[in-house]
N, C-alpha and C positions, 0 to 999 in steps of 0.2 A: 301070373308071373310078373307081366306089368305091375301090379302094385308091391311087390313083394320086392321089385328091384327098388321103386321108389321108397318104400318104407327103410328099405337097408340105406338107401343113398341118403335121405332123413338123418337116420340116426347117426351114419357117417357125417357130415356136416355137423349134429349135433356135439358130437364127440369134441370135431376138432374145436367146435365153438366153445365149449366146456370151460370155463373158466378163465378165459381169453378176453381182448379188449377187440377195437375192432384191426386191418391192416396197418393203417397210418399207425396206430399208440404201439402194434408190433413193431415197427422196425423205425421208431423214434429212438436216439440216441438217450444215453444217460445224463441228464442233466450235471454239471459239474458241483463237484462239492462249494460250498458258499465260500470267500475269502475273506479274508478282514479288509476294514475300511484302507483306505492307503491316507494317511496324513501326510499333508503337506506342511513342510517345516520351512520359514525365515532363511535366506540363505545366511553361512556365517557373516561378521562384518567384518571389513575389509581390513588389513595391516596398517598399519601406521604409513610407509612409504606407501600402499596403492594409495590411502588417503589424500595423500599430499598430491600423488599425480591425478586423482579425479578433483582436487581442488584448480592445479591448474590447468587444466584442459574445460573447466568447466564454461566457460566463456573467454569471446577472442577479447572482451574487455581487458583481462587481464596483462595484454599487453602493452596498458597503461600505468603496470604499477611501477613504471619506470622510473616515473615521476614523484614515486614516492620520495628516495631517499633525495633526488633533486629539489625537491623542495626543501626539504628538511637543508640541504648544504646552502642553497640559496637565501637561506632566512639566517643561518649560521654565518654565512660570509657578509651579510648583510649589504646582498645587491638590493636593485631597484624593487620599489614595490611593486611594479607591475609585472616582473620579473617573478617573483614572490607568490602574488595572488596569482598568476595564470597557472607555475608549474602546480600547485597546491589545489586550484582549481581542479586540475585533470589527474590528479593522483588520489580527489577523493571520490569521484567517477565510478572505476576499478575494486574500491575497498566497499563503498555503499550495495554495490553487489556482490560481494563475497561475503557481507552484514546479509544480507537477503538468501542467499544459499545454505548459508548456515542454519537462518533462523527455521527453514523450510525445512530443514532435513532432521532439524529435534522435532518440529511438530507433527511431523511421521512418528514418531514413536512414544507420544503423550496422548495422541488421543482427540478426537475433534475438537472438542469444546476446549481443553488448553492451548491445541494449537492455535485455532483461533484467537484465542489471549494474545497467544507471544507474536501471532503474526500482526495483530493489531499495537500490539506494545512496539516491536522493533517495526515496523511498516515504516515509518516516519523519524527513525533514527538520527537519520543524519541531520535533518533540516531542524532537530531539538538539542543536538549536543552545538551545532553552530550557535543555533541562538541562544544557549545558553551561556557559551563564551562572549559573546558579543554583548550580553544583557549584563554579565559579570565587570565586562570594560567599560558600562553606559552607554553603548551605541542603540540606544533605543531605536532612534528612525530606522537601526538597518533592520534591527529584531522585528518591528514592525511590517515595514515591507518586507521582509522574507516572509511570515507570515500571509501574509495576503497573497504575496506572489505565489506562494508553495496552495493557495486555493485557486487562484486567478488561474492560473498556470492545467493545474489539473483539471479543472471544469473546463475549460476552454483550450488550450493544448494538447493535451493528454488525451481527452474523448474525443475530441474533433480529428485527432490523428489515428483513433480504432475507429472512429466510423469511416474513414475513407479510404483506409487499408482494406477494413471488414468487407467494403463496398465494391473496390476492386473484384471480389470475388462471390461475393453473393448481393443479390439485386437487394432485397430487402433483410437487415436482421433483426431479430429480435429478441427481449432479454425477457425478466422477470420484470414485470408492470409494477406489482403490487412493493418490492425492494425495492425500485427504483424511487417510486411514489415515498416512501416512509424517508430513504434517504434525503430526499428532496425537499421533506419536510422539514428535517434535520437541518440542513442546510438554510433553508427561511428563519428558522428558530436561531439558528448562531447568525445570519445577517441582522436578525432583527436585534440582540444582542451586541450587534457592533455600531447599528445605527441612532440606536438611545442614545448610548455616550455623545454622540457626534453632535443629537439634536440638542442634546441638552448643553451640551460645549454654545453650541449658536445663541442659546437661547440666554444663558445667564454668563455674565461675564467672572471666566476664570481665572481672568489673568494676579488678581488677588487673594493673596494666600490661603483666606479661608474657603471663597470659593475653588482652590484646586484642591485642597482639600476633600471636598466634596465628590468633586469627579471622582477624585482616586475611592473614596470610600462605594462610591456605587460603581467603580470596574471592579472593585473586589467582589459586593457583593454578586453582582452578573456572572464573575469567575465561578463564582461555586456555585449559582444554577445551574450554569450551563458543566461543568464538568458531573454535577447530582443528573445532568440530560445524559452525560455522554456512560455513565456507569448502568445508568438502566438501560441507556442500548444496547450497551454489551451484553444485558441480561436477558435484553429480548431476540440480541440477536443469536447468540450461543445456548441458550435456555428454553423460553417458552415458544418461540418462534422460528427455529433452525433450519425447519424443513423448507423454510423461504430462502436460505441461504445457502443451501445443499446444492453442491453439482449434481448437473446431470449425469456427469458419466460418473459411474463407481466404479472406475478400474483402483483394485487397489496400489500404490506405489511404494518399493519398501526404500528405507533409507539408504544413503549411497556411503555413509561416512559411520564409524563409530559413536557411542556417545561420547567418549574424553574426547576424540578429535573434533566433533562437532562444538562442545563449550569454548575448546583450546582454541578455536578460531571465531568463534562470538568473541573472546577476551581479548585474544591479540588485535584482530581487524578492530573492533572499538575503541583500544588504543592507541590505534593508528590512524583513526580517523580524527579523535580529541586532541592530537598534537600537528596534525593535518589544518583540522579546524583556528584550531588558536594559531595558527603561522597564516591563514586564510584573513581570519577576522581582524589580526594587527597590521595588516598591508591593505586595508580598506579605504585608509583615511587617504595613504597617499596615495594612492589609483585616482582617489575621488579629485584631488587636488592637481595629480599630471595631468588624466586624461580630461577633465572638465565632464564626465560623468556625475549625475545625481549618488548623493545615497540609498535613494527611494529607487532608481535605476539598477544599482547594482543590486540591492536588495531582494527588489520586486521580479526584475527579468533575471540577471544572471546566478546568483542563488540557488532560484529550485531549479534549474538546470542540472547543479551537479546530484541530487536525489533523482530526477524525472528519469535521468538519462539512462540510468541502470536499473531502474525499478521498474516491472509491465505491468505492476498493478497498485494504485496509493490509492487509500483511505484521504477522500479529502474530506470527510465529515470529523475525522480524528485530527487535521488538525483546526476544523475551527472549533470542534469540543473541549479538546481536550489540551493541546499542546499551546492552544494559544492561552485559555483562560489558565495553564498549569503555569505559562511562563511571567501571567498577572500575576499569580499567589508567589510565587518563587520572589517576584522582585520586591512584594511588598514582606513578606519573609530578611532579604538581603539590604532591605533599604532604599531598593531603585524605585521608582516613580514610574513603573510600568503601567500604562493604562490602557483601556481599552477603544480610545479617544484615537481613530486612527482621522487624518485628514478629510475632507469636505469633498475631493476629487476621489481618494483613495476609498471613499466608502460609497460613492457614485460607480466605482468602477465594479466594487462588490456587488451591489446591488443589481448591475445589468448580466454578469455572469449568472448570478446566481438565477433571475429571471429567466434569462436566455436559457440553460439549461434543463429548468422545469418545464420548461413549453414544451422543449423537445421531446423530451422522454417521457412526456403522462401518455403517449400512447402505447408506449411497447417496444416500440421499433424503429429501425435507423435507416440509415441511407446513407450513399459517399455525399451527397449536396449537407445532408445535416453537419454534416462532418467542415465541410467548407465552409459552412457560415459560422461556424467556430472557431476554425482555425481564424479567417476573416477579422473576425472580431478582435481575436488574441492581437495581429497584427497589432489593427488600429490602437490598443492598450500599451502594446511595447512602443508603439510609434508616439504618441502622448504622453509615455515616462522620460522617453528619451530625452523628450524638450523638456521636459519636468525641470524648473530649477531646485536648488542646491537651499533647503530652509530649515533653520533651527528647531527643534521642537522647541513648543512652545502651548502644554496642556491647556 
């Protein structure tokens, strides 16, 4: 009887086990049918008036564009020049950052490697349409020292005020060694570049026709090495080497503005810095003449001021590649006597920037002290211009 229950209980169990998975696979739910991918779409872009409101809310700069049309009435009424260059001063502040906003929010939507272009092409806008007005009136000394200043300034200004912000808040930072190192090199290359002319100025006397002659033909030629240096670096830096220049973070950012509104405000604000500028550059002479202010003063310190001030991030290797030797070929193009022959002091002051700053950064990494002995430094340079006397060029 015992085995005959077991054998039935057997075969019972077997039954119910008959074609069955085990308890769990019984009374697991149905897995749900697949869905399609869900695509995420670009939101639309924004109306023509949100435009304009995300244009002005974009920064509280823009409560300098006061000073635009102020200027503009002041050079019309033909007040004082100091009157003149100061409103015009701080009206191109405001517009040099809405030129940077702009430029930013088309290269969202071109693509890395163009954005890179345009941000590189307009990075340095302002401080190229100035001196191109000023190069057009012969104010060589100021086109010069803007120049220098708009490097001086950002080697020494500009990073010595992100390392001691940065510092503020983290003990030690650090960047990309290997970018830093090539820029740096970069930068050697366009000093060395400005200190030829200089030695060879000491060296042979050019105060006679044929030898200025000379000069001028060897800042030309320097011109187009050094801009044939600044074309490859673009290709090394957007091309074969990008992953050096690539942020860290990939969040991606989509545009805030249209594209017609994005161009319509490159056009307009460019426009309005070019008539800004030329109302800037023809109230130079008399500032220099009231206040007892250098050329090289106003040039060199107040100048890149009105770029530095709105801009959080300048290419200063663009401008000693590119905008400086661009604005050699342009004068010798237009007939100016632009060279690359800047002063004996002026290229002593290049050369300690440009040192001081390689020291710093072949290791990697900053500190708020790094940051001090720049800014430091910037001082003692502005302090030195200050006294700078008032002298003719004279290649």
């Amino acid at each position: 009887m015992s085995e005959g229950k077991s054998l039935s209980s057997n075969n019972n169990s077997t039954n119910l086990n008959y074609g069955s998975t085990s308890n769990k696979d019984t009374h697991k739910p149905p897995s749900p049918p697949s869905s399609p991918p869900v695509l995420h779409y670009p939101p639309p872009p924004p109306t023509f008036g949100k435009s304009l409101k995300l244009i002005v809310k974009n920064s509280w700069l823009n409560i300098l564009l006061i000073f635009v049309p102020l200027g503009y009435i002041a050079d019309a009424l033909e007040m004082s020049d100091t009157w003149v260059f100061f409103l015009n001063f701080f009206a191109i502040i405001p517009l040099a950052k809405l030129l940077e906003f702009g430029t930013e929010d088309i290269s969202l939507r071109v693509g890395q490697t163009i954005g890179g272009l345009l941000n590189a092409t307009f990075g340095n806008a302002v401080e190229l349409i100035v001196s191109i007005i000023a190069l057009k009136e012969g104010q060589i000394r100021v086109v010069q020292a803007s120049m220098l200043g708009g490097i001086v300034s950002n080697l020494l200004l500009v990073l010595g005020l992100c390392f001691v912000c940065g510092g503020c808040y983290h003990k030690v930072q650090t960047f990309n060694k290997t970018a830093a190192q090539t820029t740096s090199s970069l930068m050697t290359v366009a000093c060395i570049g400005l200190i030829i002319p200089a030695a060879f100025n000491f060296s042979v006397d050019t105060t006679k026709n044929e030898r200025k002659d000379e000069l001028l033909n060897l800042s030309h030629g320097t011109a187009i090495v050094l801009l044939t240096i600044y074309g490859l670096y673009l290709f090394f830096q957007l091309k074969t080497h990008s992953d050096l220049y690539a942020a860290e973070s990939e969040e991606e950012e989509d545009p805030k503005l249209s594209p017609f509104v994005s161009i319509l405000l490159l056009t307009v604000v460019t426009i309005f810095i070019s008539f800004s500028a030329d109302c800037l550059v023809d109230s130079i002479e008399g500032i220099v003449e009231s206040s007892g202010l250098s050329r090289t003063f106003v040039g060199l310190i107040l100048l890149p001021i009105v770029g530095n001030a709105a801009e959080v991030v300048i290419v200063t290797s663009q401008i000693a590649l590119f905008i400086t030797p661009f604005l050699v070929v342009l004068g010798w193009i237009i007939g100016v006597d632009m060279s690359l022959y800047f002063q004996s002091f002026e290229t002593v002051v290049l050369f300690i920037a440009v040192l001081l700053t390689s020291f710093l950064i072949q290791d990697g990494e900053s500190n708020w002290l790094e940051g001090v002995l720049l800014l430091a430094t910037y001082s003692i340079v502005a302090l030195a211009f200050f006294f700078y006397p008032n002298e003719d060029y004279n290649p």
